[in-house]
Backbone as CSV, one residue per row, in Angstrom:
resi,resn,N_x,N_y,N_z,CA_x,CA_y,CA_z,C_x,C_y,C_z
1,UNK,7.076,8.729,25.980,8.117,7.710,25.970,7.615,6.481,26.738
2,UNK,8.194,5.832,26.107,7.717,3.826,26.874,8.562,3.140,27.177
3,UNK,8.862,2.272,28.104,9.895,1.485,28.239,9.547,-0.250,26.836
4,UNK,10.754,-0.669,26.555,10.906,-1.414,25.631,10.398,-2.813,25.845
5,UNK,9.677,-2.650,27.347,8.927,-3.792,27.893,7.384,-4.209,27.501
6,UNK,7.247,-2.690,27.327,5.913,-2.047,26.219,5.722,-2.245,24.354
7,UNK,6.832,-2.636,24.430,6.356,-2.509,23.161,6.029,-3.874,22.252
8,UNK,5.031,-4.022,21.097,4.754,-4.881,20.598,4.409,-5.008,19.142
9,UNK,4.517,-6.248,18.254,4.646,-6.207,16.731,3.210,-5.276,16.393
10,UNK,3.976,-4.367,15.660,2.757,-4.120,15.400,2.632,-2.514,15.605
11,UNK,3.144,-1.912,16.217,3.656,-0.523,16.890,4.570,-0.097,15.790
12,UNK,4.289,1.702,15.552,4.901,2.378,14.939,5.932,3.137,15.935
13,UNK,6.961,3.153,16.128,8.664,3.638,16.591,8.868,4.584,15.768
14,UNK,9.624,5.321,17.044,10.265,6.489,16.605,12.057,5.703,16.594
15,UNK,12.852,5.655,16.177,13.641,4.916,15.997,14.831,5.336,15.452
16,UNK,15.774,6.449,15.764,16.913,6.891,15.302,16.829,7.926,14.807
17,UNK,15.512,8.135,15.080,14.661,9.372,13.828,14.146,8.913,13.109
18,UNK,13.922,8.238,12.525,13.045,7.109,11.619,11.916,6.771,12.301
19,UNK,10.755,6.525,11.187,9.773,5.917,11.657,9.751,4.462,11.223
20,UNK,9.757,3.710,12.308,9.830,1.805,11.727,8.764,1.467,12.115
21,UNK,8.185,0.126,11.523,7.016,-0.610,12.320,7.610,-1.666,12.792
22,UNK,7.312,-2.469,13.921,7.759,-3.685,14.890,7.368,-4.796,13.670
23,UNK,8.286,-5.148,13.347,7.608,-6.686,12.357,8.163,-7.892,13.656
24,UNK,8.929,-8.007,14.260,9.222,-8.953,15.474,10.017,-8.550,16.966
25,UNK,9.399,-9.253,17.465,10.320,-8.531,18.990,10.226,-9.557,20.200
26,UNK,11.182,-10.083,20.558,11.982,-10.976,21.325,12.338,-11.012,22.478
27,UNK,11.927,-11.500,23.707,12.313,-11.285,25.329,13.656,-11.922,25.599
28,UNK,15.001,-12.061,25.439,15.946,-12.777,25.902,16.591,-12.717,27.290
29,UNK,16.467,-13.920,28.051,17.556,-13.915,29.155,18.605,-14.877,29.015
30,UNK,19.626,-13.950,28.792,20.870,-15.246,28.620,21.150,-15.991,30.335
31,UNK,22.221,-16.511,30.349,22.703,-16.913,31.383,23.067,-16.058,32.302
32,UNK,24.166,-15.148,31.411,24.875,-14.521,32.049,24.508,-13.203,31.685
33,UNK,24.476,-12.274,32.473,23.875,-10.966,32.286,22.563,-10.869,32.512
34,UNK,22.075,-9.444,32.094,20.492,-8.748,32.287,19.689,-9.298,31.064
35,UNK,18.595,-9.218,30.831,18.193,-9.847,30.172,17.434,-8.270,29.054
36,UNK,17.229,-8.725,28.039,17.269,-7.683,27.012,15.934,-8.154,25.583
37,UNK,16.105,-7.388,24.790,14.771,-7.261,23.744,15.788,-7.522,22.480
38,UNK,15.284,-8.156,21.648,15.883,-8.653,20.116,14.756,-7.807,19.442
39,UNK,14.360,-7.285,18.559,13.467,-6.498,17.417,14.245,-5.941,15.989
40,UNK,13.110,-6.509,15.300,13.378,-6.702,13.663,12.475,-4.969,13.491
41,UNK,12.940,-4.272,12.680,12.256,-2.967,12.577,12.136,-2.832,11.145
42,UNK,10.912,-2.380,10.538,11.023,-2.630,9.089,10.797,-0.981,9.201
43,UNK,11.531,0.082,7.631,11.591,1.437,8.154,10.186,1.869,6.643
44,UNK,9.448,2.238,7.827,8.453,2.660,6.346,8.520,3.901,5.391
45,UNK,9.933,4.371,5.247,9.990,5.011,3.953,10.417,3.897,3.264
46,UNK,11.518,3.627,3.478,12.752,2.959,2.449,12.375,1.407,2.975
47,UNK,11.395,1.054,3.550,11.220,-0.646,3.466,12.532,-1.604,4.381
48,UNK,13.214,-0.484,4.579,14.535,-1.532,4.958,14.556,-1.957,6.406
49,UNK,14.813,-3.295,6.671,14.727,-3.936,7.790,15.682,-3.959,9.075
50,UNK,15.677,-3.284,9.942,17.295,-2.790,10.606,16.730,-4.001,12.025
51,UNK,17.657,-4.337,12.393,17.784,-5.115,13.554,17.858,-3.982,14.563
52,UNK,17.751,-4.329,16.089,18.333,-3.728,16.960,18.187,-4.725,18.304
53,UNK,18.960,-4.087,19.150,18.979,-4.767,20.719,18.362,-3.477,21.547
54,UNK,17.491,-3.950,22.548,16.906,-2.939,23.758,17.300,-3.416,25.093
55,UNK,17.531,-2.924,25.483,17.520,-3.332,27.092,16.192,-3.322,27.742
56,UNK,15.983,-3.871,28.823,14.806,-4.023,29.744,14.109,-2.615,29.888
57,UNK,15.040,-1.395,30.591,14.506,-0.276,30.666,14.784,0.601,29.515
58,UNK,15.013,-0.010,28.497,15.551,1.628,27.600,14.388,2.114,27.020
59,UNK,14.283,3.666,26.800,13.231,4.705,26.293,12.593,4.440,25.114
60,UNK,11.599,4.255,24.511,11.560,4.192,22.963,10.266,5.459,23.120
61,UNK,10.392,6.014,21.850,8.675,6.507,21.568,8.009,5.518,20.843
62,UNK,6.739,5.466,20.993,5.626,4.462,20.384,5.141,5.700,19.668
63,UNK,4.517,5.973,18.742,3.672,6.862,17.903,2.909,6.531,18.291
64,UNK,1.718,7.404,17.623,0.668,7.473,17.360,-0.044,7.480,16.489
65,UNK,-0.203,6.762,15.369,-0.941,6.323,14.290,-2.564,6.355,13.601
66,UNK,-2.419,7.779,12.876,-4.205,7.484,12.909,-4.484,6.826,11.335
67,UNK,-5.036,5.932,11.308,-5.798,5.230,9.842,-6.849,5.400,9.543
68,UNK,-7.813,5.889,8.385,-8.923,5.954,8.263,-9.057,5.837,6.294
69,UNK,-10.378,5.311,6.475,-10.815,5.388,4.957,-10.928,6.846,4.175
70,UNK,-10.070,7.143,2.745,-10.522,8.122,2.281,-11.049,8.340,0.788
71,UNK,-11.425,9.135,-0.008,-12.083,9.340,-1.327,-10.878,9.755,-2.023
72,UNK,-10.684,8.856,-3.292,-9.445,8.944,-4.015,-10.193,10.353,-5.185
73,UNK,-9.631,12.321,-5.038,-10.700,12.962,-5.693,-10.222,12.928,-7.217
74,UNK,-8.467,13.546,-7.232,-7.190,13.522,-8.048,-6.301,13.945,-7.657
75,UNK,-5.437,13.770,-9.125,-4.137,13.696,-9.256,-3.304,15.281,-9.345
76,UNK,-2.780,16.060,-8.547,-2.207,17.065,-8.382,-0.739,17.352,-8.623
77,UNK,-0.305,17.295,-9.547,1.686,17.135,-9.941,1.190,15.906,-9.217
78,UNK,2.634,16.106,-8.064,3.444,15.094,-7.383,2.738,14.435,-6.258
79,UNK,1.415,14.979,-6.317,0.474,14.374,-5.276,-1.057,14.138,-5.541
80,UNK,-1.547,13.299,-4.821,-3.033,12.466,-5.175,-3.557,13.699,-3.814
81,UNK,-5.244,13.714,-4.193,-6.025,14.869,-3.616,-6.645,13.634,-2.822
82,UNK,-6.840,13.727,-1.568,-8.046,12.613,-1.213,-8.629,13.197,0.079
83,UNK,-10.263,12.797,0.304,-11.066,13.469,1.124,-11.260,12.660,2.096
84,UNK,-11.693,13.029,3.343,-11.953,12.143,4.604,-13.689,12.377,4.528
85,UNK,-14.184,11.423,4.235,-15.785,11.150,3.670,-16.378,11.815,5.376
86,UNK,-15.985,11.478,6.135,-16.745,12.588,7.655,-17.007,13.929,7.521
87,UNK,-15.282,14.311,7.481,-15.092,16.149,7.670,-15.541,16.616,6.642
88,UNK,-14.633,15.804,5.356,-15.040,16.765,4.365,-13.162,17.019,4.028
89,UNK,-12.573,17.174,4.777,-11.483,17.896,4.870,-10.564,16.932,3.673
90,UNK,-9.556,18.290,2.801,-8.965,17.310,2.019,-7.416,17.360,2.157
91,UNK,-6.854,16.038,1.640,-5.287,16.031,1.669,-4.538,15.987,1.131
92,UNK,-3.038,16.182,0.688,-2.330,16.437,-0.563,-1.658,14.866,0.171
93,UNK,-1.508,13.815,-0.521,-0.836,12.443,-0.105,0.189,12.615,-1.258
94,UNK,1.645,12.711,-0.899,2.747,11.901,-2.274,2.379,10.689,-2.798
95,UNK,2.323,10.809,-4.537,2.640,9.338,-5.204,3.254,8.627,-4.379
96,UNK,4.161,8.909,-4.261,5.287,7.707,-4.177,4.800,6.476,-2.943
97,UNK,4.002,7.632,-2.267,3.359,6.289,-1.090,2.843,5.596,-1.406
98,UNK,1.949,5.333,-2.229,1.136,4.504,-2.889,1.693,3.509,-3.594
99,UNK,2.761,3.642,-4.100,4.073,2.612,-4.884,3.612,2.877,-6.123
100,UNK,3.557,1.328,-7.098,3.238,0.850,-7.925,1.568,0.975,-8.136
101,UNK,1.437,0.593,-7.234,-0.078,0.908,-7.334,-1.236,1.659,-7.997
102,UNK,-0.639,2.726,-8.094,-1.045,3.989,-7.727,-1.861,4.583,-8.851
103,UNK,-1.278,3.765,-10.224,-1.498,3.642,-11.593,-3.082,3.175,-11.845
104,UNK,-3.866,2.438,-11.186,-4.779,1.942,-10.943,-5.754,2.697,-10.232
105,UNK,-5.700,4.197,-9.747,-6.143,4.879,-8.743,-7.290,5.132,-9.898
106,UNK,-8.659,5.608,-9.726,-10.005,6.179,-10.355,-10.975,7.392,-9.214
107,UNK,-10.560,7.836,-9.926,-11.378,8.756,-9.106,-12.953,8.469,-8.455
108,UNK,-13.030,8.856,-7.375,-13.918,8.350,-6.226,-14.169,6.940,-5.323
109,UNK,-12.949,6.655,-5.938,-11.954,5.224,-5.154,-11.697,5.595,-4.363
110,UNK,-12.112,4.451,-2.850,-11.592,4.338,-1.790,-10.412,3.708,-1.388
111,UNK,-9.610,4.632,-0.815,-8.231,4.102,-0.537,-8.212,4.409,1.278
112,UNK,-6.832,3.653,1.512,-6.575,3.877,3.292,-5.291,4.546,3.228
113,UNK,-5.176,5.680,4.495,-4.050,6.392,4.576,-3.626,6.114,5.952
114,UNK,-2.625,6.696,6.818,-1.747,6.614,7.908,-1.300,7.755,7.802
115,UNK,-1.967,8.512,8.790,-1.384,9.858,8.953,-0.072,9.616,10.478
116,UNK,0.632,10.534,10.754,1.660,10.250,12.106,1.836,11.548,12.502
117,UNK,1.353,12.680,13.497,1.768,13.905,13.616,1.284,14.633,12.280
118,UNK,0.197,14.656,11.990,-0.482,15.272,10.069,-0.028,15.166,9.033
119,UNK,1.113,14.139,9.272,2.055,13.708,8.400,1.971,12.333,7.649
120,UNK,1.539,12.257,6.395,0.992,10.897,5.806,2.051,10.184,5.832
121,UNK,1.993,8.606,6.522,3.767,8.415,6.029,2.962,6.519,5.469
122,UNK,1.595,6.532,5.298,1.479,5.044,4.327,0.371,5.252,3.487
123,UNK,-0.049,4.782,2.795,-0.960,4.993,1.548,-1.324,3.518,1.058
124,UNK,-2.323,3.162,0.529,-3.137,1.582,0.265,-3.847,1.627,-0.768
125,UNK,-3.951,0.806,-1.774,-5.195,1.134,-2.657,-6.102,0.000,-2.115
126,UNK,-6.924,-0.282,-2.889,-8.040,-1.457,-3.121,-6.739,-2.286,-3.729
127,UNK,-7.273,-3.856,-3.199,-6.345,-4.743,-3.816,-6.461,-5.252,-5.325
128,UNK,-8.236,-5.338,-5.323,-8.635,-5.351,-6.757,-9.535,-3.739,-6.894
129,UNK,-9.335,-3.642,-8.881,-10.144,-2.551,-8.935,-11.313,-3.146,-10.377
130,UNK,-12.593,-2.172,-10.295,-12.667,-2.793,-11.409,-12.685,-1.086,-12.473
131,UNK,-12.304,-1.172,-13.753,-12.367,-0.583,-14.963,-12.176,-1.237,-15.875
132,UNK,-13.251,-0.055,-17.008,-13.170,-0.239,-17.946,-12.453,-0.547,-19.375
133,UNK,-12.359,-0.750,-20.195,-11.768,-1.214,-21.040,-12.288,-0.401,-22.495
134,UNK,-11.319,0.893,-22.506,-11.556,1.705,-23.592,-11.111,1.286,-25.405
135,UNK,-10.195,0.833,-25.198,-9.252,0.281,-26.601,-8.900,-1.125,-26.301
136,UNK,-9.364,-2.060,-27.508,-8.582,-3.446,-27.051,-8.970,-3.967,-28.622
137,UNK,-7.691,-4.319,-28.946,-7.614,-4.774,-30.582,-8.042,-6.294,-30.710
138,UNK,-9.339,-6.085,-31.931,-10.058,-7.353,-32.150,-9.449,-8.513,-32.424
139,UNK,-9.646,-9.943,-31.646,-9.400,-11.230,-31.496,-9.302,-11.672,-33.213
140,UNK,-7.929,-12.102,-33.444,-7.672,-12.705,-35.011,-7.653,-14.095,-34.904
141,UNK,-8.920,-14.813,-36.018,-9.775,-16.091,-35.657,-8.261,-16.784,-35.932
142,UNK,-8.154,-18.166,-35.196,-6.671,-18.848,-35.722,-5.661,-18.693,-34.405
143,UNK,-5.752,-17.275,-33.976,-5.288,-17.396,-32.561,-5.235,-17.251,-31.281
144,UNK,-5.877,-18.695,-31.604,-6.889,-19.228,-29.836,-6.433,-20.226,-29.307
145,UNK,-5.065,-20.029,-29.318,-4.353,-21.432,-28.462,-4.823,-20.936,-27.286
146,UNK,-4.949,-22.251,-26.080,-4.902,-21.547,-24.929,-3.941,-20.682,-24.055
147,UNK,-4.620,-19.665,-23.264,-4.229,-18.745,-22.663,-3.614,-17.581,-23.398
148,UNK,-4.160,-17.474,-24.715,-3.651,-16.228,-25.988,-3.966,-15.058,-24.978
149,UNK,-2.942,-13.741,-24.662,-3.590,-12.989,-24.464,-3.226,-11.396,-25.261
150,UNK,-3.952,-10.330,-25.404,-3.614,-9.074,-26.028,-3.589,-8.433,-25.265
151,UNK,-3.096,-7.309,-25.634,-2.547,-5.692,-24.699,-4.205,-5.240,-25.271
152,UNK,-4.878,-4.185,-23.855,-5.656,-3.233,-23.556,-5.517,-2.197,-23.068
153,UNK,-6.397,-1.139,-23.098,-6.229,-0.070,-22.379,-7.383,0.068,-21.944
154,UNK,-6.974,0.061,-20.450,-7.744,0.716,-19.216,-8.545,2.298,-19.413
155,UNK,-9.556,2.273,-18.628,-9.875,3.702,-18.797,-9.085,4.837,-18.167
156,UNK,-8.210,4.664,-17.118,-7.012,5.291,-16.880,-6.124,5.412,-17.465
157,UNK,-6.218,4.890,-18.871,-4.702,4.560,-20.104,-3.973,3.617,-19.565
158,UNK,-3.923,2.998,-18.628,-2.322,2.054,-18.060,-3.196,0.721,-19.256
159,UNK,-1.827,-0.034,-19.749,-2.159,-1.109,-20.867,-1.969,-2.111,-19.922
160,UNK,-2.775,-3.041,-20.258,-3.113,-4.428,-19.514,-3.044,-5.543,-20.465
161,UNK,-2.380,-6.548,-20.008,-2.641,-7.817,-20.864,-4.218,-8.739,-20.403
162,UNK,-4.701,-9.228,-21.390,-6.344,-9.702,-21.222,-6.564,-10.525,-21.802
163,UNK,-7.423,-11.652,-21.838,-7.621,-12.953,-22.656,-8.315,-12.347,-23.930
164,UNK,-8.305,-12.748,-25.166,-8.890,-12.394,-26.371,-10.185,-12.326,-26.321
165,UNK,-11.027,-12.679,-25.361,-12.570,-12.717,-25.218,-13.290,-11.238,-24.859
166,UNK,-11.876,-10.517,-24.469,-12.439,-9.378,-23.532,-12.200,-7.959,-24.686
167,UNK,-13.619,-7.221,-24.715,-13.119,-6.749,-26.146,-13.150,-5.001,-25.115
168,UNK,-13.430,-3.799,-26.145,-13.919,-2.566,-25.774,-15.224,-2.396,-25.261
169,UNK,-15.257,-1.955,-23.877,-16.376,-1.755,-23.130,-17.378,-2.234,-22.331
170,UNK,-16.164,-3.385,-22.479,-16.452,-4.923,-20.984,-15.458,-3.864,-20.168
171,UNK,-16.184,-4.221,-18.606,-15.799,-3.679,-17.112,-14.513,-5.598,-16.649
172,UNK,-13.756,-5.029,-16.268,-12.382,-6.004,-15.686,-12.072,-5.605,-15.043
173,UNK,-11.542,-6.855,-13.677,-11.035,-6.610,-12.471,-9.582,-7.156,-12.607
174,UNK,-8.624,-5.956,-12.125,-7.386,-5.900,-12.285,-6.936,-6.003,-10.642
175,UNK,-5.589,-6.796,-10.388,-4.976,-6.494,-9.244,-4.080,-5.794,-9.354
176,UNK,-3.931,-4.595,-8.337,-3.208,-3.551,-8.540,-1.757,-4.145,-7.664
177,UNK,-2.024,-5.134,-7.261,-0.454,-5.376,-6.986,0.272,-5.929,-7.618
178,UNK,-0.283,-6.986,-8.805,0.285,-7.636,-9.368,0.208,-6.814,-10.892
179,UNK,-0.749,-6.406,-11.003,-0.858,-5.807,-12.839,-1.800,-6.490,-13.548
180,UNK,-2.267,-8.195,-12.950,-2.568,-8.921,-13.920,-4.008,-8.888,-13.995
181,UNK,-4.347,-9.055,-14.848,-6.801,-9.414,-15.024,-6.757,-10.532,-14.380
182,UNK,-7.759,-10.242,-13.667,-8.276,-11.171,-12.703,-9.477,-11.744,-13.608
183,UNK,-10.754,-11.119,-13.778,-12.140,-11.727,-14.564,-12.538,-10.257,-14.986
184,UNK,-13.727,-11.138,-15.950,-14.351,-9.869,-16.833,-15.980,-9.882,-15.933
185,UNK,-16.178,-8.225,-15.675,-16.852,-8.006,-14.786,-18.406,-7.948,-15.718
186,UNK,-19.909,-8.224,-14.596,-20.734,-7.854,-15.697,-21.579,-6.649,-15.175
């Protein structure tokens, strides 16, 4: 336990039972009265942003947070397999941490995790990835206005929109946060 004098953006909280991260935190002395802590808490399951007030001495837990790079191996049901490239040792991570993302995962992709007590509670991909381009229906001469683009398929199957230049078995870099082709890789 820490006093709330300790703590700073950036720190994982134990927080009602919840685990939050500090996105802001505030020293106030009013006039009148003791002077106290303002903090914005963002909750990393559900994203949601809870306010709170601390007093000077009140208790918080700070976690303990370990992050490290791991080997994306596969996909298991409801969970991604991934290895810690040191030990060796492997981990069952939930989809759902990964978000949206996750669709973009290739096996022997490096991703970042956040374990808390052996307990994964964040997941990261690469921001860009690059794959291949298995299926992509041939460019029809006539329509080449600019910025024409067609549906592809990734070598993971997820369909991508792509400029008409980019055919079957050109390598493309996709952002997995956004969805969109970035460039055609060589």
């Amino acid at each position: 336990m820490a006093k709330a004098s300790e703590i700073k953006v950036g720190n994982i909280l134990r927080y009602n039972s919840e685990l939050v991260t500090v996105t802001e935190f505030i020293h106030r002395t009013p006039g009148k009265g003791g002077a106290f802590y303002l903090g914005k808490f963002r909750n990393i399951k559900t994203g949601k942003i809870v306010e709170a007030r601390l007093g000077t001495d009140e208790q918080v837990e700070i976690c303990r947070v370990e992050t490290n790079d791991y080997q994306y191996l596969y996909e298991d049901g409801d969970y991604f397999v991934v290895m810690d490239n040191e030990t060796f040792d492997q981990f069952n991570i939930p989809k759902a941490l990964f978000g949206p993302a996750a669709k973009y995962l290739k096996e022997g992709m490096s991703v970042v995790v956040s374990f808390e007590s052996e307990e994964p509670i964040m997941a990261l991909t690469p921001n860009f990835v690059e794959l291949e381009i298995t299926y992509a229906e041939p460019a029809v001469k006539g329509d080449t206005s600019s910025g024409a683009l067609k549906y592809a398929t990734l070598e993971n199957g997820v369909e991508v929109k792509v400029p008409l230049f980019v055919n079957q078995g050109d390598k493309v870099k996709i952002d997995t946060r956004t969805g969109e082709y970035i460039e055609r890789v060589k």
